[in-house]
N, C-alpha and C positions, 0 to 999 in steps of 0.2 A: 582650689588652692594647691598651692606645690606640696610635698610630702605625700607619704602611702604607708599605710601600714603593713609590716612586712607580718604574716601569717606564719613565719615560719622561727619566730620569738616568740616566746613565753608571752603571756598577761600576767603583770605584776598586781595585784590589788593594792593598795596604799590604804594608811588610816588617815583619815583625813577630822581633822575640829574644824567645825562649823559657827564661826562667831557673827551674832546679829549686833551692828553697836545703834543703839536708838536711845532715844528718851521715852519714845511712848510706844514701842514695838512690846509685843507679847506673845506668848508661845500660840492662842489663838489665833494672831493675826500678822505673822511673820511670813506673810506673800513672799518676799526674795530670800531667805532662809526655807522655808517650804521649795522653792523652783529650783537651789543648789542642790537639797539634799536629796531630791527627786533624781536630780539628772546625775549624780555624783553615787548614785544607788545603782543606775541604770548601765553605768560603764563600769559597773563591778567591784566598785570603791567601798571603805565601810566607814559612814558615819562615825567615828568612836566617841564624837562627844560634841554636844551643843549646847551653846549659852546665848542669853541674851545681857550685854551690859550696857549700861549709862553712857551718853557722850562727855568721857572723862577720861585725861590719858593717863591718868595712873592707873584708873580701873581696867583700861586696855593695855595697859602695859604689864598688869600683874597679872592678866589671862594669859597675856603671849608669853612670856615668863613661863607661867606653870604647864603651857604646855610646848615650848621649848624646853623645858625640863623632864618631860615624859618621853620615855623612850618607846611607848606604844603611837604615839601620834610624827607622823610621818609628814604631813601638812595639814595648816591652816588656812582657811579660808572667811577672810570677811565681808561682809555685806554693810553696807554705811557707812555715813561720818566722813567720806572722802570729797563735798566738795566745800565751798567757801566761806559758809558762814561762822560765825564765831562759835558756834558748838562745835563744828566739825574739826574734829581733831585725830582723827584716825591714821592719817599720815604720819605724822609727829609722832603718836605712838608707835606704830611699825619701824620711823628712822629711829627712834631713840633704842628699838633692842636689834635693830640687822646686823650683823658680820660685815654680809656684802648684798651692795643694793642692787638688785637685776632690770636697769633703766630700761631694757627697750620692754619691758611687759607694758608700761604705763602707756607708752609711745603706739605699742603694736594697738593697745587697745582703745587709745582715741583714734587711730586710722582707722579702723574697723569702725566706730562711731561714728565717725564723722559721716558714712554713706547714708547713716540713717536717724541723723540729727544735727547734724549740717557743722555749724560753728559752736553749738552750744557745748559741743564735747571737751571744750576747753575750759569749763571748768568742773573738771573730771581731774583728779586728783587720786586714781586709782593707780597704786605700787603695788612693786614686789620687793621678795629681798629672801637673802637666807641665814639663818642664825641658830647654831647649836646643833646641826644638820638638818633642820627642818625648814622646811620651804614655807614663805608668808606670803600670800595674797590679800590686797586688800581693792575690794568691788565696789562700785557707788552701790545706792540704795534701791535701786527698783529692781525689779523682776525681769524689765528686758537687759538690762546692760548686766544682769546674774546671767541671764540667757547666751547674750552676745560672750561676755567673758569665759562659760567656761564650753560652748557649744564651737565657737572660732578660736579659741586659745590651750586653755584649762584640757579640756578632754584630749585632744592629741598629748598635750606635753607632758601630762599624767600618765601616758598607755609605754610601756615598754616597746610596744611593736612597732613604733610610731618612728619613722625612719624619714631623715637620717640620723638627725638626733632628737632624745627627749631629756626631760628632767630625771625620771626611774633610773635611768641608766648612771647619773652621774650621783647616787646616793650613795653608798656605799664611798666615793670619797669626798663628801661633802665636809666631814670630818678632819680632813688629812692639812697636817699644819707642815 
């Protein structure tokens, strides 16, 4: 893939929240919550908080909330509830608190899917978006497409080094009106 990381920038660590949206996920058996924080551990990022809530968007609306509202968490990351059925509502809650929505992450990340699940990537409903200066990611539910998101996306745009551009870099004016 194009980009390199330049060695000769800093590593920023970021705080990153870890949200699971499920109805029947639980801190025992949170497979794709367990494969983020693993790999979001391992690029030198610090977990600062994880939850698991209900497929409900006010319930996900008032986590994104309270932690757009913390000035220790840096990004968000969700796992579920982004594709079709009528509980899935994780979308809707992410559009309802963004600033500004960052279309091509959804787009970058059904390309990337598509090689290894053909057509069904289309109903993938995974956004981004940024609000309050905190960046929102929102993942389907399983373990590969946690994998695919932040192993081909997530971890470059997370790394300061990450050239030519990344997300680190534009935090600091994420704010600026």
């Amino acid at each position: 893939m194009p980009g390199r990381i330049d060695e000769s920038r800093p590593f920023i660590a970021v705080n990153i929240a870890l949200l699971t949206v499920s109805d029947t996920r639980t801190a025992a058996d949170d497979k794709s919550g367990d494969t983020l924080a693993e790999r979001i551990a391992a690029a030198g990022h610090a977990v600062r908080e994880r939850r698991i809530v209900k497929d409900d968007q006010a319930a996900i609306e008032a986590q994104l909330k309270a932690w757009i509202a913390d000035s220790e968490i840096d990004v968000v990351v969700a796992t579920g509830g982004t594709g079709v059925t009528g509980r899935d509502v994780t979308p809707e809650a992410f559009h309802a608190v963004y600033e500004k929505h960052i279309p091509g992450f959804g787009e970058l990340f059904r390309w990337l899917s598509y090689d290894k699940i053909g057509t069904s990537t289309i109903q993938s409903r995974a956004t981004a978006g940024v609000a309050g200066g905190t960046y929102l990611f929102a993942l389907p539910g399983s373990p590969s497409a946690c994998r695919d998101a932040w192993d081909l996306i997530l971890k470059d745009q997370l790394d300061n080094r990450f050239r030519p551009c990344n997300f680190v870099e534009l935090m600091p004016r994420l704010r600026e009106k």
